[in-house]
ZAGU-708025 format. One line per 8 residues: number of its first residue (from 1); their letters; for each residue y, z, x of N, C-alpha, C. Coordinates in steps of 0.02 Angstrom, whole numbers, plus 50000, padded with zeros to 5 digits. Layout:
BEGIN
NUM> a> Y:Z:X:Y:Z:X:Y:Z:X; ...
This chain:
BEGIN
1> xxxxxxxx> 49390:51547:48869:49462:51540:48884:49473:51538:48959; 49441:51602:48994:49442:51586:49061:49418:51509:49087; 49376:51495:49059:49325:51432:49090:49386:51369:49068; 49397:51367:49031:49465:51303:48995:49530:51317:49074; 49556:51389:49072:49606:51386:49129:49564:51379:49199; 49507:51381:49216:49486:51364:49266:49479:51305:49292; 49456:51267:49214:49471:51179:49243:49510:51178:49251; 49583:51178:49224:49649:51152:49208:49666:51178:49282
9> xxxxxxxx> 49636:51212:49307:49665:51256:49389:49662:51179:49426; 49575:51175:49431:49559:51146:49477:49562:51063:49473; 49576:51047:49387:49611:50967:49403:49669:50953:49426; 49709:51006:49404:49789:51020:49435:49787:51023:49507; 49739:51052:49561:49722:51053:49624:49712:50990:49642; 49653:50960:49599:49650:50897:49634:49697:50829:49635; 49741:50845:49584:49781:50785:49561:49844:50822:49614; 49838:50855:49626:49901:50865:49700:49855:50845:49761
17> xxxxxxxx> 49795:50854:49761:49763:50829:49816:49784:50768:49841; 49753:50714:49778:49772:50655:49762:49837:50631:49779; 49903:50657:49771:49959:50626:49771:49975:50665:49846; 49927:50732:49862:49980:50714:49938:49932:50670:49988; 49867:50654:49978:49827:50585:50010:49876:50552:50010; 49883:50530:49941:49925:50452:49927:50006:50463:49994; 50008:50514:49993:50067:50506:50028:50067:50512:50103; 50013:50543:50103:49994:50515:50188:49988:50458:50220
25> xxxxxxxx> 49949:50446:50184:49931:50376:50181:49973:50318:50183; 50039:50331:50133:50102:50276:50137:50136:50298:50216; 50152:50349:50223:50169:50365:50280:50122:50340:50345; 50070:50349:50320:50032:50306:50411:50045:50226:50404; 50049:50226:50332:50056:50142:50319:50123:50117:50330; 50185:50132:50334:50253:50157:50357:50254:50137:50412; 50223:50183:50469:50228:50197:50527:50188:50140:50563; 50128:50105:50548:50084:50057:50561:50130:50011:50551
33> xxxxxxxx> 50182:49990:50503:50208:49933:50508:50274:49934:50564; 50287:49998:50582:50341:49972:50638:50322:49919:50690; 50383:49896:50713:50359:49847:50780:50372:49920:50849; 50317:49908:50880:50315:49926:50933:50327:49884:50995; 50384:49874:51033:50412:49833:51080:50350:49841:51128; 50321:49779:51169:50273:49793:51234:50320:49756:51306; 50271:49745:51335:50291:49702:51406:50311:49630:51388; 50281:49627:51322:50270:49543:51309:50341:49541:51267
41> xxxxxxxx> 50381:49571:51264:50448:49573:51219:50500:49576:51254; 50565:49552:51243:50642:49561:51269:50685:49527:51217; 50724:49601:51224:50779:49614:51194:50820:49577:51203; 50885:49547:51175:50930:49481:51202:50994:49512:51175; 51045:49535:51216:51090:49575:51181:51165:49530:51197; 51183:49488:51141:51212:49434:51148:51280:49427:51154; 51321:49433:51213:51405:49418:51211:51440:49480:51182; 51403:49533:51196:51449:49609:51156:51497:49617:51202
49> xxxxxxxx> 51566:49567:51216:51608:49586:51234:51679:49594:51221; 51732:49616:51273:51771:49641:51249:51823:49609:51204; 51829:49532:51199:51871:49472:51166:51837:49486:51103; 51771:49497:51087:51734:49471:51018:51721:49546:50984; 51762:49602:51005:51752:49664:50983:51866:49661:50943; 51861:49717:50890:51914:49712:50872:51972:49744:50912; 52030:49711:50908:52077:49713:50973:52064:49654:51017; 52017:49618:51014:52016:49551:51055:52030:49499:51021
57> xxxxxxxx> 52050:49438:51084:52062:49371:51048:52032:49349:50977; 51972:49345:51002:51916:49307:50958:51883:49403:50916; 51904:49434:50888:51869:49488:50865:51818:49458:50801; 51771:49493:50822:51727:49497:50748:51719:49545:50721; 51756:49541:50668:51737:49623:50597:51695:49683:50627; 51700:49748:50625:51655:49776:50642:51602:49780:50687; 51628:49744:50750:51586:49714:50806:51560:49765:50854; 51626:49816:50865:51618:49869:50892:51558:49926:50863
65> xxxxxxxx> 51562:49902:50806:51518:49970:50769:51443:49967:50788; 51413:49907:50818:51348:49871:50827:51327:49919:50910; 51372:49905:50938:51353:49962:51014:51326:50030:51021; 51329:50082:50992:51302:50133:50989:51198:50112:50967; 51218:50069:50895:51148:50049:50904:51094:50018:50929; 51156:49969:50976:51109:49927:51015:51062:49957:51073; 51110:50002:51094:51077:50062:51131:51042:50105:51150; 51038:50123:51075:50961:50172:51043:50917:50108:51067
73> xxxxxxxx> 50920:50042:51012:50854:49999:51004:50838:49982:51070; 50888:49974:51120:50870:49939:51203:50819:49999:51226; 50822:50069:51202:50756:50116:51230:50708:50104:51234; 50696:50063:51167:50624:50044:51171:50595:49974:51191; 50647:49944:51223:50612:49874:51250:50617:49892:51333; 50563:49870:51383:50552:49877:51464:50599:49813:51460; 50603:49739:51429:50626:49687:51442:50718:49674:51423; 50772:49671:51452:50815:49694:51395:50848:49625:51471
81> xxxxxxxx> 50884:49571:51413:50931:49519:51461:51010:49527:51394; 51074:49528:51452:51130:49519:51415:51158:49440:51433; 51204:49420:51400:51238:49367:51381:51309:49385:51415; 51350:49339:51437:51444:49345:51436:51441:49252:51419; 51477:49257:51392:51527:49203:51369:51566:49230:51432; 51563:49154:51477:51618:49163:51532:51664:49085:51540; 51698:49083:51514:51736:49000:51502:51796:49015:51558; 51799:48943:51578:51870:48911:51626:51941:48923:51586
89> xxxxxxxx> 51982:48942:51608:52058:48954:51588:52058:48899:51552; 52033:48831:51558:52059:48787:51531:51993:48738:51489; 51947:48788:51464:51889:48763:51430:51906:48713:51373; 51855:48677:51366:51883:48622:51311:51871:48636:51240; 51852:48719:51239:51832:48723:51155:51894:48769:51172; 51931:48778:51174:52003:48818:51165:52045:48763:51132; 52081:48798:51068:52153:48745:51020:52181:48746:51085; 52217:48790:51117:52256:48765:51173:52258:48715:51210
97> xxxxxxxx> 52197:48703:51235:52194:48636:51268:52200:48571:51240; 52217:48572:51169:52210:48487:51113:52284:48511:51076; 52334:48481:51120:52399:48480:51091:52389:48461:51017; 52435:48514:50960:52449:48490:50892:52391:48527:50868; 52316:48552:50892:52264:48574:50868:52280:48648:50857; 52243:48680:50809:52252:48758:50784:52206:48787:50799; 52168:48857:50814:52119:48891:50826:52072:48851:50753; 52012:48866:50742:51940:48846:50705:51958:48785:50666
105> xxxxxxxx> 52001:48731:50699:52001:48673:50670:51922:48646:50710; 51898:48584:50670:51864:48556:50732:51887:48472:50744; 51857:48466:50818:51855:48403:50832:51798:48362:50845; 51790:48296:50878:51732:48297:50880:51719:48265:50967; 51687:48291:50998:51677:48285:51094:51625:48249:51084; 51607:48236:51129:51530:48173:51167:51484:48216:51133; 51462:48267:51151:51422:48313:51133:51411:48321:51034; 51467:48325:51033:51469:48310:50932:51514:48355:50933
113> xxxxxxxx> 51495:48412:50859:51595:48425:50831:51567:48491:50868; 51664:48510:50868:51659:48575:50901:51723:48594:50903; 51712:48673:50867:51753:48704:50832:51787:48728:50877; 51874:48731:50872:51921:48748:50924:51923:48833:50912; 51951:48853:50963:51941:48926:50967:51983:48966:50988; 52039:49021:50992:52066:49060:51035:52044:49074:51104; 52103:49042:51137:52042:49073:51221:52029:49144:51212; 51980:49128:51265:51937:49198:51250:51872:49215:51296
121> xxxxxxxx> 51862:49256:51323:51806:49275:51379:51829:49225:51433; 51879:49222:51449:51901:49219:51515:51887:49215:51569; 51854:49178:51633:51825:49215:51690:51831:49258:51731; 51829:49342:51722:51842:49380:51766:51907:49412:51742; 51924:49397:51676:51979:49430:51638:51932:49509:51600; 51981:49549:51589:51945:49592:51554:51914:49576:51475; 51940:49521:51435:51910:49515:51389:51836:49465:51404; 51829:49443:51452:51759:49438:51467:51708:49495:51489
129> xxxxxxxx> 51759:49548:51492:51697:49591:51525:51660:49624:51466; 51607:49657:51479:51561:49669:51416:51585:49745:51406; 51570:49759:51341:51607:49823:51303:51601:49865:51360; 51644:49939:51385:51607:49969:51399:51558:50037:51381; 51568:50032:51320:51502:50084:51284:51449:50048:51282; 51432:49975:51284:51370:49977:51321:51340:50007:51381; 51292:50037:51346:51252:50081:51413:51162:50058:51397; 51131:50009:51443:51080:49997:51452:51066:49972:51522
137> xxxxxxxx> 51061:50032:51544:51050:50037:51624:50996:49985:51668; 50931:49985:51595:50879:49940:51619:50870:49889:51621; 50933:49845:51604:50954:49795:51566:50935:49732:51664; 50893:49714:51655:50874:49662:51707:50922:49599:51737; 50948:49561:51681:50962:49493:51697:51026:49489:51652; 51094:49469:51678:51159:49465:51633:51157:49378:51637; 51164:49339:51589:51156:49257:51604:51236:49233:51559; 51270:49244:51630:51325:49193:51593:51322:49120:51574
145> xxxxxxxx> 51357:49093:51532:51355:49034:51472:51438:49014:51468; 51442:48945:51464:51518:48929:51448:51554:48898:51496; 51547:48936:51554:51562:48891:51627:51574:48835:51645; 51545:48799:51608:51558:48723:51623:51632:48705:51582; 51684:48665:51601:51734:48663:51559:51730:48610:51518; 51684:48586:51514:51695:48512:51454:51641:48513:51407; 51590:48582:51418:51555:48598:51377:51538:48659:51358; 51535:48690:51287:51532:48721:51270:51468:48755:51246
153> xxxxxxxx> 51427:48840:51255:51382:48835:51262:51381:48909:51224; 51348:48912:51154:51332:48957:51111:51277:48996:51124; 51214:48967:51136:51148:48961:51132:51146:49017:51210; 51102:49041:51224:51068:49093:51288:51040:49048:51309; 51000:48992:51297:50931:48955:51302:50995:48898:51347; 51026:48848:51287:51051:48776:51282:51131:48807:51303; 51152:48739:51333:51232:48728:51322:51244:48678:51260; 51294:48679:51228:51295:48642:51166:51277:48587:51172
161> xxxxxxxx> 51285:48538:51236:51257:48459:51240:51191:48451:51233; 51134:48528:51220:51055:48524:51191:51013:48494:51240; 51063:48493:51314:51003:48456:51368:51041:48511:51415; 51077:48570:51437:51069:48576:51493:51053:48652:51498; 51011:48688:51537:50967:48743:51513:50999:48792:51553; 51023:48869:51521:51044:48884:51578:50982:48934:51618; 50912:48950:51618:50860:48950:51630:50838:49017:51609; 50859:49034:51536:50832:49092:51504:50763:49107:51516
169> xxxxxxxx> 50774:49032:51461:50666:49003:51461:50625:49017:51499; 50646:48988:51568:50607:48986:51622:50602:49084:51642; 50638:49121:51652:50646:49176:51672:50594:49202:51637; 50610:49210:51539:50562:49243:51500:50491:49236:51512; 50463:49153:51514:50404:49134:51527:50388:49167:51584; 50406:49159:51656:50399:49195:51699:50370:49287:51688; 50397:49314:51657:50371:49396:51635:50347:49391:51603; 50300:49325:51559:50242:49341:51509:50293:49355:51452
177> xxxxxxxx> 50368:49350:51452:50372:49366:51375:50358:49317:51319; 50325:49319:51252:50338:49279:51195:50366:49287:51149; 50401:49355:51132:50456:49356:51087:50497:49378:51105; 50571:49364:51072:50638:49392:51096:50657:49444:51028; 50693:49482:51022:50728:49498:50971:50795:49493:51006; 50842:49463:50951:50902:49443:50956:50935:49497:50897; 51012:49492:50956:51055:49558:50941:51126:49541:50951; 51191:49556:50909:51240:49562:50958:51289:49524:50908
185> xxxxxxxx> 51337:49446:50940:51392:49432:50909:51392:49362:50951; 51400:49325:50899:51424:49331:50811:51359:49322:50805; 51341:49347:50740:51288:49311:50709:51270:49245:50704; 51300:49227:50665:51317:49140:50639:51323:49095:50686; 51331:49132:50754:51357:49063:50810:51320:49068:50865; 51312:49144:50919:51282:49137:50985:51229:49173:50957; 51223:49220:50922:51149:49248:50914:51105:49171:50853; 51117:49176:50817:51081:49113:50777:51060:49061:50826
193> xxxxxxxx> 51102:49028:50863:51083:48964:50905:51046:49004:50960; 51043:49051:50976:51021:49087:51044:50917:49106:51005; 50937:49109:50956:50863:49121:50899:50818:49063:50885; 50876:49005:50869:50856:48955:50851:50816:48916:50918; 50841:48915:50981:50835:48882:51024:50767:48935:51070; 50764:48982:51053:50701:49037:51064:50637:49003:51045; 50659:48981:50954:50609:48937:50922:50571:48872:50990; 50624:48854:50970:50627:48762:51020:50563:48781:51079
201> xxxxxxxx> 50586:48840:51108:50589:48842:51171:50501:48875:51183; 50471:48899:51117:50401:48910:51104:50393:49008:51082; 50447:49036:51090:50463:49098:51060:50469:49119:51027; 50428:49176:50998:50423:49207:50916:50495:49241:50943; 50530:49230:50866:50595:49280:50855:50614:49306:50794; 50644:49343:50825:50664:49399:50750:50730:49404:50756; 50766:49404:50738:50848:49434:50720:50859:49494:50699; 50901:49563:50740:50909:49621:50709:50976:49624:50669
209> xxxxxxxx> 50954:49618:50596:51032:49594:50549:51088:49659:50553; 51066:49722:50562:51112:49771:50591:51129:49787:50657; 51088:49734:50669:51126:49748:50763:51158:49687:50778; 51186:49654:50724:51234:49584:50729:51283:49613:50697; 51340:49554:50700:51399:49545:50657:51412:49497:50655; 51453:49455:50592:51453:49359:50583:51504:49363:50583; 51530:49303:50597:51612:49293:50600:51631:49270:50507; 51582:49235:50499:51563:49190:50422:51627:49127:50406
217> xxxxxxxx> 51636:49097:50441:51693:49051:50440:51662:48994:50421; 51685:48970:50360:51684:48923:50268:51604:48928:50271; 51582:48986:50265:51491:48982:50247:51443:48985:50294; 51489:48998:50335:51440:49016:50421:51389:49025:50413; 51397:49107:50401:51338:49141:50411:51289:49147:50363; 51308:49099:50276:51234:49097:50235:51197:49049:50276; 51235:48994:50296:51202:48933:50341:51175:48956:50400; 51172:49000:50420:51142:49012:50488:51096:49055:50466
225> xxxxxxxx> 51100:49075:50409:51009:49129:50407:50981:49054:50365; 51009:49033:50333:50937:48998:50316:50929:48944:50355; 50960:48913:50401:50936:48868:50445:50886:48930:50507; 50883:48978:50513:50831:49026:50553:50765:49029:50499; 50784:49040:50442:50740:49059:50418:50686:49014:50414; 50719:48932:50398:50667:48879:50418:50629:48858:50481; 50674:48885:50528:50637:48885:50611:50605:48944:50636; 50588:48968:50566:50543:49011:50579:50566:49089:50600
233> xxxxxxxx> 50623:49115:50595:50648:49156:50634:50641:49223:50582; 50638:49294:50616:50619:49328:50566:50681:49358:50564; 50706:49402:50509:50757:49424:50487:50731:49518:50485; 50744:49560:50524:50721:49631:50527:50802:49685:50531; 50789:49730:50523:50817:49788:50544:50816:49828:50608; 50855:49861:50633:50824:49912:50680:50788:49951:50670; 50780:49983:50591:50736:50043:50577:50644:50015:50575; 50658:49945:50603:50578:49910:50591:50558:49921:50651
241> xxxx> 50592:49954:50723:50587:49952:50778:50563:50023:50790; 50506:50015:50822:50483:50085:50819:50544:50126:50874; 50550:50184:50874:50594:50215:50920:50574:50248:51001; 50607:50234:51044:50572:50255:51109:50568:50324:51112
């Protein structure tokens, strides 16, 4: 009888052995799959400003809520470049400027169509300026976009006419970086084309889908993950980011 409860001791021992291995093990396997940000990485923290946060012209849903985290994740990248949308009083993707036209009608410019907009990011207005609960001190390079008034420019990389660069590329290449992770607002419009054009441009990318927000205007934003998803672009979390 003793000898019967003695096995039953020691298979019961080992079958907890067994399951807390197994669980070590998922846990190193867990932890092995985070991304660990290096030198060869930068963060791209896209147009988090004050027009595209709620209370602004152009607000996007829950836009504000994305800043606290962008913040944590910027710890762990050395490489970190921001974005402003900085447009002319009298930019040509503003309804204002196309008498009879309404905000997100579109038209169609030299360049192709292009969706009218509430002015918005202003030059040197406060709704161009970037939130101020952003706090990423290490943050290297701010690359304003939009400036030109007869063209309109989504993309970090491209201005919408797809030929004029505002010299992201060149900068990244310069520090050895080859991937970006892309962050910020809108989803669907400056981070997607800012991902997409990463692609173009010879850059592994990833998209952090909780450190965005989409505007989703008539199907936006299903169309903008799967047009990434075909250019290759990866679709992650912040919690895939290892923590600094």
């Amino acid at each position: 009888m003793h000898d019967v409860t003695r096995r039953r001791l020691l298979l019961g021992a080992g079958a907890g052995a067994v399951v807390l291995a197994t669980g070590l093990s998922m846990r190193s396997a867990l932890a092995a799959a985070k991304i660990k940000p290096t030198d060869q990485d930068a963060l791209l923290v896209i147009d988090v400003q004050n027009c595209f946060v709620p209370g602004g012209s152009l607000a996007v849903k829950e836009g504000d809520q994305i800043v606290p985290l962008i913040n944590q994740i910027a710890k762990a990248f050395h490489n970190v470049v921001l974005t402003q949308d900085w447009h002319t009083a009298d930019h040509v993707s503003f309804a204002s400027q196309h008498p009879g036209k309404k905000p997100f009608e579109a038209i169609k410019l030299a360049y192709g169509t292009q969706v009218l907009w509430p002015d918005h990011c202003v030059q040197g207005t406060e709704g161009a300026a970037i939130v101020s609960g952003v706090n990423i001190p290490h943050a290297q390079l701010i690359i304003r976009k939009g400036f030109h008034r007869d063209v309109d420019s989504y993309s970090a990389f491209l201005e919408a006419d797809r030929k004029t660069e505002t010299g992201l590329a060149g900068y990244l290449k310069s520090r050895k970086v080859n991937r970006v992770f892309v962050c910020g607002l809108a989803t669907d419009y400056c981070v997607a084309w800012s991902a997409l054009d990463a692609r173009k441009f010879g850059f592994q990318a990833d998209v952090i889908e909780d450190a965005s927000r989409g505007i989703d205007l008539n199907g936006s934003l299903a169309a903008a993950w799967k047009d990434m998803e075909k250019a290759g672009v990866k679709r992650i979390q912040s919690s895939d980011i290892e923590a600094a």
